[in-house]
C-alpha positions, -999 to +999 in steps of 0.1 A: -680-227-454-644-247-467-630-221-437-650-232-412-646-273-419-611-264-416-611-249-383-632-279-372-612-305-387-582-295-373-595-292-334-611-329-340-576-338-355-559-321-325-581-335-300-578-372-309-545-374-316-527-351-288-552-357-252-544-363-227-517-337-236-496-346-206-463-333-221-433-338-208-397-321-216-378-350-189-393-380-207-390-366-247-375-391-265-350-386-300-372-384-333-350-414-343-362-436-313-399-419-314-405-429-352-391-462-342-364-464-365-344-484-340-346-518-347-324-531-321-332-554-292-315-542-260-292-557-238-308-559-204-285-581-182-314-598-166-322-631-155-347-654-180-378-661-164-399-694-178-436-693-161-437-659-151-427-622-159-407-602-142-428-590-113-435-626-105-468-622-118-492-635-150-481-672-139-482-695-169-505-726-169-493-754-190-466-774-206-432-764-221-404-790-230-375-785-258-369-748-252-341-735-275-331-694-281-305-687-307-286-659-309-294-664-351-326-661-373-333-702-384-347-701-422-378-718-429-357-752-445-342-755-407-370-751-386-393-778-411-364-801-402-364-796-363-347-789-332-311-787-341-276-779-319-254-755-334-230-727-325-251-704-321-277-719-296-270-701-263-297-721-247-311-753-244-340-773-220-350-807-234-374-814-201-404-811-199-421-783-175-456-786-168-467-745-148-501-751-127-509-709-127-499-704-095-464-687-099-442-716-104-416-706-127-377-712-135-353-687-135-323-692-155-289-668-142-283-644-175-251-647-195-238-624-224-252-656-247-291-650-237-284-616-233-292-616-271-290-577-287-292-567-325-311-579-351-308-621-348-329-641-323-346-674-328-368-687-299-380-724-302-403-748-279-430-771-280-459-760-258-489-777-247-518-749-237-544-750-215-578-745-226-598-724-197-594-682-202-578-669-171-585-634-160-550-622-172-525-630-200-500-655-191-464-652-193-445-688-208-410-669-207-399-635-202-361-617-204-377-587-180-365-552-189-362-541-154-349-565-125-377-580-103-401-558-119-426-561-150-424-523-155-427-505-184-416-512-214-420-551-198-395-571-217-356-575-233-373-604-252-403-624-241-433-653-253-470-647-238-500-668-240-528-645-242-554-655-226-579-636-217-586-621-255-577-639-286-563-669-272-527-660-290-491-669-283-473-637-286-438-625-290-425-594-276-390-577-274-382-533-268-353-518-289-326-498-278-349-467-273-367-488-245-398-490-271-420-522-268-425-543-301-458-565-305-476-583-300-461-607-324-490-636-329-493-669-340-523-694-328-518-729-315-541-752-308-556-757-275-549-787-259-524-806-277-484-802-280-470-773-308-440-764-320-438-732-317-412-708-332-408-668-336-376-651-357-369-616-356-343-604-386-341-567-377-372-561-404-395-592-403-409-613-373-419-647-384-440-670-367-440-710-369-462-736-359-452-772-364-433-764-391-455-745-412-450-704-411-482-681-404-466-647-394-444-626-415-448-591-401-427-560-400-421-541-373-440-509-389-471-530-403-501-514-421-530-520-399-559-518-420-582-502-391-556-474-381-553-468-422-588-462-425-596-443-393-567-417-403-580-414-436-610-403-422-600-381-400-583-361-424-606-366-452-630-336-439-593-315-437-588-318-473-625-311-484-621-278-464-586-270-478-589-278-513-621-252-508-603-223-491-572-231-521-594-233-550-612-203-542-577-184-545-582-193-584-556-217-583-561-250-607-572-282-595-540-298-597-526-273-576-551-276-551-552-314-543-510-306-544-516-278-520-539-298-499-520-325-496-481-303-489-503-288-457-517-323-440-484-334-448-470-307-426-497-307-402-495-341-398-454-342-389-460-319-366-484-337-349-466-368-351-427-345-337-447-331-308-460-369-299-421-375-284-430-352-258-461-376-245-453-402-227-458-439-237-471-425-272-449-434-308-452-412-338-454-435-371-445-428-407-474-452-413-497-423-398-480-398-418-482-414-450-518-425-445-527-387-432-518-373-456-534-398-478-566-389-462-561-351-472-554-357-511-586-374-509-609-355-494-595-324-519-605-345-546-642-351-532-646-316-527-633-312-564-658-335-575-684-320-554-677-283-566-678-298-605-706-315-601-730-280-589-711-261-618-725-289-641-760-286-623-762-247-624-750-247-660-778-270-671-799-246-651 
């Protein structure tokens, strides 16, 4: 029986984490760069786009004045304080900009100063939203990865509104291995002018509104629903495992050990042979929590298997 949950759990663990299965050699990517242990934002060399992204499309609707990008992360003391001019503020619109939807925009020639790379970027502005969904997200200002295009992976650096879903103002950039980062979301009101500010520091994204900060996010966050859906996915793995292992008259330290060394393995080579799928990132996040899931479904089927020698015994 442990032999046969094995085989099962591992075509069910197969199955949902490998389809569509349309590998591709061309496309593979570094481990480095599929893990996502580049940080970096890219340098494009393309125009900034303010109403629209960079197909000309997902026009913005609404208000934007006092736009300001620095090529520095503000701290929390400076932004409470305001907009301020310093060296390192590579842009700066004080007008006002009111976008009707219907692909207005501004497009602003790029310069090595907005062509911001690294690990340092501040973008500022005070935005006024409007309150009726559209059918689309909306884009309030976009550094497009490709030229005249909103192509894959979208965006050097951009803001959207979204809204069509959770009615969010969302920060986006791609690092150096063209690998898109966000949504990054804060919530504004509806209606009324915000200040609204997003810093990136090469580990944290932090989010502002008037003031006040309501993001602090790192780029490889702990999303409780993918925790829990891994865990039990690999859960039925490591009842079946610790089974087949314990069976072999090893203790039950050594099993839940054993267990969790071969989910662990597994579970990196799952996550190595997602670099050859296209627009799919492995995560050490996933690894962790795999293997997580294994360790503790060895110690349920420990439990289990203690708890029938108990009841035969008293038999």
């Amino acid at each position: 029986m442990p032999r046969l949950i094995v085989v099962t759990s591992v075509f069910f663990i197969l199955g949902g984490t490998l389809f569509p299965y349309n590998f591709s050699w061309r496309n593979r990517r570094s481990l480095t760069n599929s893990f996502g242990l580049s940080k970096d934002i890219a340098a494009r060399g393309n125009d900034l786009l303010i109403g629209v992204d960079g197909g000309l499309g997902q026009s913005f609707k609404g208000s934007v004045e006092d736009l300001r990008i620095y090529g520095r992360v503000l701290t929390a003391a400076e932004i409470a304080q305001g907009p301020r001019t310093d060296a390192d503020l590579v842009l700066i619109r004080e007008s006002a900009l009111r976008f009707n939807g219907n692909r207005e925009y501004v497009r602003i020639p790029n310069t090595p100063a907005i062509d911001i790379t690294g690990r340092a970027i501040t973008i500022a502005l005070r935005l006024q939203l409007e309150g009726a969904r559209q059918p689309v997200d909306q884009t309030i200002l976009a550094k497009p990865w490709h030229s005249d295009s909103s192509g894959y992976p979208w965006y050097q650096y951009a803001l959207e509104f979204d809204a069509n879903d959770s009615r969010s103002v969302d920060f986006y950039f791609a690092d150096t291995s063209g690998r898109p980062r966000g949504p990054f979301q804060v919530w504004p009101a509806i209606g009324r002018w915000t200040h609204v500010v997003f810093t990136y520091d090469g580990d944290l994204v932090r989010g502002y509104l008037d003031g006040q900060e309501k993001l602090s996010r790192p780029l490889e966050s702990w999303e409780r629903r993918d925790m829990v859906r891994n865990i039990l996915l690999f859960m039925p793995l490591g009842f079946g495992l610790a089974g087949v292992i314990r069976k072999k008259a090893y203790s039950a330290a050594a099993s839940v050990l054993g267990t969790a060394s071969i989910a662990f393995l597994l579970s990196l080579t799952i996550e190595i042979t997602q670099s050859l799928l296209p627009n799919r990132y492995s995560s050490l996040v996933d690894l962790t929590t795999n293997t997580i899931g294994a360790a503790a479904g060895g110690l349920c089927y420990l439990l289990v298997a203690s708890s029938v020698r108990v009841k035969t015994r008293s038999c």
